[in-house]
ZATORNU-800592 format. One line per field, with one value per residue (C-alpha): x, y, z; residue in one letter. Coordinates in steps of 0.2 Angstrom, whole numbers. Layout:
! ZATORNU-800592
east = X_...
north = Y_...
up = Z_...
guvo = a_...
***
This chain:
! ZATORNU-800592
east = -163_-148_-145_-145_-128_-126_-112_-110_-108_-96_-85_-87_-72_-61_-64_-59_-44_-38_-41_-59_-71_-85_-85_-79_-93_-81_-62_-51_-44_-28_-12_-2_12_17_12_17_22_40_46_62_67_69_88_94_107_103_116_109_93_99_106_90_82_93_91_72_73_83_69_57_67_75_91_100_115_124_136_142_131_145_145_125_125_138_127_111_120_127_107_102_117_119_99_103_88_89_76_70_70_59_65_58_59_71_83_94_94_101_114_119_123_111_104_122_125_112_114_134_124_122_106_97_89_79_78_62_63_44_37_17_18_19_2_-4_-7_9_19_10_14_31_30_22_32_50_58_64_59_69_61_69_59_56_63_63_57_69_56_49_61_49_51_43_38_29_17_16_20_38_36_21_13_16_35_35_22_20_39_46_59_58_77_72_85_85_94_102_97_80_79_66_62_44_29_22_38_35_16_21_35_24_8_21_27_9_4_-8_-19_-11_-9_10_6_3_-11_-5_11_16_24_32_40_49_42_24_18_3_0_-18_-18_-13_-2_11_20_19_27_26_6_3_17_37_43_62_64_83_85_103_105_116_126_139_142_135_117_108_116_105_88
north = 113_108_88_78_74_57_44_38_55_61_44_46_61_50_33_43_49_32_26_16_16_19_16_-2_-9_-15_-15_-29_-28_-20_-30_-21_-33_-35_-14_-6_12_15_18_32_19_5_-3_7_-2_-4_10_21_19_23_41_42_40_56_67_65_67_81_89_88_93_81_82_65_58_43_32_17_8_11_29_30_35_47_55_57_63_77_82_85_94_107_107_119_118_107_94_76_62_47_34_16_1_-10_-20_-15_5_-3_-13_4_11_26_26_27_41_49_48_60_72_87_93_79_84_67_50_39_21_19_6_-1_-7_9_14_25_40_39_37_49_63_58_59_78_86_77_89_71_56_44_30_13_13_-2_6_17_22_30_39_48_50_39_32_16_14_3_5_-5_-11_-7_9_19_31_46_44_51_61_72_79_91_82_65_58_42_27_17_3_7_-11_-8_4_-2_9_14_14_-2_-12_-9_-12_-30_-33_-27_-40_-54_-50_-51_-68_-76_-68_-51_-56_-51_-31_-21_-8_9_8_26_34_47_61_74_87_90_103_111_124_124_144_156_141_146_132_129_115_108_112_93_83_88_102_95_76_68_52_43_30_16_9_-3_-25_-27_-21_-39_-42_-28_-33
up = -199_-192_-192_-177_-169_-167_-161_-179_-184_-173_-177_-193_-198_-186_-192_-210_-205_-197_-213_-211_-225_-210_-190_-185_-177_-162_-157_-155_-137_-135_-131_-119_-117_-137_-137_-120_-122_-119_-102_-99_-88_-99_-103_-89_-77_-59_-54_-67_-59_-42_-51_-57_-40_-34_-47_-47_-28_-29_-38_-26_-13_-5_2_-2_3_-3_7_14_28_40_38_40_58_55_40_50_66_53_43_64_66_51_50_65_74_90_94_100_88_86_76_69_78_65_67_52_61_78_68_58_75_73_93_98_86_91_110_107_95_102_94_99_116_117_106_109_98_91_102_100_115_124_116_100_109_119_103_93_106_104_85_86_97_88_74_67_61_55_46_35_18_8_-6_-20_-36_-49_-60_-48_-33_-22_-7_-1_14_25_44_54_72_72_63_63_51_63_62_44_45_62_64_54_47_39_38_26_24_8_2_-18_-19_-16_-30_-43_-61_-58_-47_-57_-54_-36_-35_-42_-29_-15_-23_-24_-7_1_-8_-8_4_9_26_25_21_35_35_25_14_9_-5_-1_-15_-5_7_11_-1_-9_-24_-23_-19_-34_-40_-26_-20_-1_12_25_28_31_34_35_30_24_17_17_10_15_2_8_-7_-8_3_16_13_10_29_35_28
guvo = x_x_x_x_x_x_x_x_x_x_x_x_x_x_x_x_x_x_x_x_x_x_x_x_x_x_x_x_x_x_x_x_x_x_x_x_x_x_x_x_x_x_x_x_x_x_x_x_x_x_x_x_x_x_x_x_x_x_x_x_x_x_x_x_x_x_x_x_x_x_x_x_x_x_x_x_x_x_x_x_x_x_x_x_x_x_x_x_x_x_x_x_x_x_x_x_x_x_x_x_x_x_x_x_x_x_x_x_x_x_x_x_x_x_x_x_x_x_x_x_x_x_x_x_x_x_x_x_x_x_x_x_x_x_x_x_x_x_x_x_x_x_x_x_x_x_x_x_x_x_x_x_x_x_x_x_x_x_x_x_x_x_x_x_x_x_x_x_x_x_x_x_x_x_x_x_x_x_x_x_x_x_x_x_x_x_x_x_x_x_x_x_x_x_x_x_x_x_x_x_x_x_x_x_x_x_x_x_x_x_x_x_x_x_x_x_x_x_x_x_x_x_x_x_x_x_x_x_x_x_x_x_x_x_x_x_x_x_x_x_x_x_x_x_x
***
């Protein structure tokens, strides 16, 4: 007759090879700060990181474009233009996108037939109109993640959810200096950012790796099925970006 299985003897071949005379009755906690695994982040410079942050976005399909805050508008105006495909644009209601000149720029682009600044005032449904029938979005993110090619970015009252979401191109601005190595790192920033109480977080932060995509049928790779179809990130390097936050 065949003997039991139990836990001890299941352990018991494994507690062997590990080097126990029998099963350790209980473990001492693990210390993941003395024994944290290593990170391919780890020793890298800040500009390495930012590379990193491109190259891992260009994997996921993101067009990125790298440049100087005073050639932002100029960069956006261009995606809209070579994109090819004429359309309104909503875009966040920040400061740091009206200093950057990008209403302006837009205005004299000729592919963009309409430009509607996100305004809560207006009303949700109003602005989420907006947002579904715009081809772009254009959005300021919080930052970014260099392992993954992440975006960061935070809805709330001066940009909504929708803006990212509903048009079918997301143009995403990040500042280089907002570039932190992981998801972890951020997930602290954004925890120290909301002490002690939260109250300084809005509703839905986002992270946000490239176009909207699914693989869930026969493994075949699909975008845009719920959310935009083409991300661009313009990363704005270089002075002057601390003046702008």
């Amino acid at each position: 007759m065949m003997e039991r299985a139990t836990l001890e003897s299941f352990l018991a071949p494994i507690s062997k090879q590990l080097g126990h005379d029998s099963v350790p009755q209980d473990v001492e906690p693990f210390d993941y700060a003395k024994n944290a695994p290593a990170r391919r982040t780890d020793g890298l410079a800040h500009a390495r990181l930012v590379d990193m942050f491109a190259d891992e976005a260009e994997k996921v399909r993101v067009g990125v474009h790298r440049c100087k805050s005073a050639d932002a508008a100029q960069v956006i105006a261009d995606i809209i233009t070579t994109d090819g495909e004429p359309g309104s644009v909503v875009y966040a209601d920040d400061h740091r996108i009206e200093k950057m000149h990008v209403p302006a720029a837009l205005e004299k682009c000729p592919a963009v037939t309409e430009a509607t600044r996100w305004d809560a005032k207006a009303g949700r449904d109003a602005m989420i109109d907006a947002c579904n029938v715009a081809r772009y979005g254009i959005t300021y993110a919080q930052g970014g993640i260099a392992e993954t090619g992440t975006i960061v970015q935070l809805c709330d009252e001066s940009c909504g959810r929708s803006i990212s979401l509903l048009p079918t191109v997301h143009i995403a601005i990040v500042n280089a200096a907002d570039v932190k190595a992981t998801m972890g790192d951020w997930l602290a920033e954004l925890d120290r950012q909301g002490a002690p109480n939260g109250d300084k977080l809005p509703s839905q932060i986002c992270f946000i790796s490239g176009p909207s995509a699914t693989a869930d049928i026969e493994l075949v790779r699909v975008e845009g099925v719920h959310g935009p179809m083409a991300v661009h990130y313009v990363i704005i390097e270089g002075r002057g970006l601390h003046s702008l936050t």
